[in-house]
N, C-alpha and C positions, 0 to 999 in steps of 0.2 A: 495324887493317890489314884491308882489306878482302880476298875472296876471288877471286882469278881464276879465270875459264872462258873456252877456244879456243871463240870463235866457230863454229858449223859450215860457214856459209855462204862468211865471206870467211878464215877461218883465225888471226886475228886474237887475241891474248887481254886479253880483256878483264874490267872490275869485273861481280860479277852484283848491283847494287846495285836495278838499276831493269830487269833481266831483257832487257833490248835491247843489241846492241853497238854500243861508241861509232865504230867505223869506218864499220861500213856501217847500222847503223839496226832492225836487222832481229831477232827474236826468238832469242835465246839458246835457250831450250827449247821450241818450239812446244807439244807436248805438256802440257808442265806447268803452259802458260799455259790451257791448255782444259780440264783439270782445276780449276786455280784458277777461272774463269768458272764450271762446275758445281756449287763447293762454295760459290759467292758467291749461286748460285740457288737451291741447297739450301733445301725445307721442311721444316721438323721432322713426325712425321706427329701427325698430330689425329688421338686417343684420344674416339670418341664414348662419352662418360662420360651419364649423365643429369644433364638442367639444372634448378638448382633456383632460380626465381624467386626474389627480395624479398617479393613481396608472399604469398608461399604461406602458409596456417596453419600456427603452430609443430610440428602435430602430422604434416601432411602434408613438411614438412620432416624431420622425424625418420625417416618412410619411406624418403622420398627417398635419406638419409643411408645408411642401411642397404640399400638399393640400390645404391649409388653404391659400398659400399664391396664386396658380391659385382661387382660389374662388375671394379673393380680386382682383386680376389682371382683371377678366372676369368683375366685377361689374363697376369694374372702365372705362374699354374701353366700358362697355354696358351703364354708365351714358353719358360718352362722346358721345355715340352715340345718345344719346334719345335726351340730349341736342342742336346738330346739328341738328335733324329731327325737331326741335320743333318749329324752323322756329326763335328762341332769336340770335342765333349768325349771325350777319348780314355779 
């Protein structure tokens, strides 16, 4: 059983199956269709981590590695922190 919604435009109640009403054509929730558009656009963010070649020396690799993982260590106690300042954690 599918779910109805009163049209706003022509008053009409209609399926929200396909977010348009079947009388007159026209968007059931304008808003929530520009949110959906938004989160369709949505990038995830890119984490500039240090990039470690193939062809690196095993040993300059190993650096790398232990870099790579103070990079993630500082992100992580700096979200922790941004978090607590942001006034969410009561």
């Amino acid at each position: 059983m599918a779910k109805e919604t009163k049209c706003p435009h022509c008053g009409v109640w209609t399926t929200t199956d396909n977010n348009e009403c079947d009388s007159c054509g026209k968007l059931l929730q304008p808003d929530r269709s520009e949110e959906i558009e938004r989160m369709k656009n949505f990038k995830p963010l890119d984490i500039p981590l240090l990039e470690i070649p193939e062809d690196d020396p095993w040993y300059l690799k190993a650096v790398k590695h232990v870099i790579r993982t103070g990079q993630a260590i500082f992100l992580a106690i700096a979200s922790v922190l941004v978090y607590l300042a942001s006034g969410v954690a009561h």
